[in-house]
C-alpha positions, 0 to 999 in steps of 0.5 A, spaced: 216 509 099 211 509 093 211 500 092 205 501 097 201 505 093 202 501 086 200 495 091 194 499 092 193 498 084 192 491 084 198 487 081 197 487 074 196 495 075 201 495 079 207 492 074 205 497 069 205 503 074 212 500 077 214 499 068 213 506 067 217 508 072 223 505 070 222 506 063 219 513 062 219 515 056 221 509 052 214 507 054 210 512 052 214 512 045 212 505 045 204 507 046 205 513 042 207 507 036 201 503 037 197 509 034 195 511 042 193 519 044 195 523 049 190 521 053 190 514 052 197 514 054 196 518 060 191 513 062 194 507 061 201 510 064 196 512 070 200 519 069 197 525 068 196 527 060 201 533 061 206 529 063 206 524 056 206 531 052 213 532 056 215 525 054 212 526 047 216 532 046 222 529 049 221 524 044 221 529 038 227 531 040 231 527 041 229 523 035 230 530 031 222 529 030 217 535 028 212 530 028 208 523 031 209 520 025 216 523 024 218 520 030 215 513 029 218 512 023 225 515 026 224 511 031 222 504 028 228 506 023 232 505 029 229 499 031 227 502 038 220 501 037 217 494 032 
């Protein structure tokens, strides 16, 4: 079971490890938004740095981006992100 281990964190680390896991890439497209870097993301996720480059990606495809700022306009376009 994986609540144990998000406890482990503290309760604030914890809600946003357990909000990542439910929101996944819509989390990182929000960070990717406020201007964040990779590792940044990663960091504040507590997922690996490759893992948010697989989202970023997902991301640029499915928003039909080539790049950050495509996606982000794209995104706030399509009032996904504010």
């Amino acid at each position: 079971m994986v609540l144990p281990f998000f406890f482990k964190l503290g309760l604030k680390n914890a809600q946003k490890a357990y909000s990542y896991k439910v929101n996944g890439t819509r989390g990182s497209l929000a960070l990717l938004a406020s201007g964040r870097t990779n590792s940044e993301i990663a960091r504040d996720l507590f997922v690996s740095v490759g893992t948010v480059k697989s989202h970023v990606n997902n991301i640029y495809r499915k928003l039909g981006a080539r790049n950050r700022a495509e996606a982000i306009a794209r995104a706030r376009e399509l009032k996904v992100v504010p």
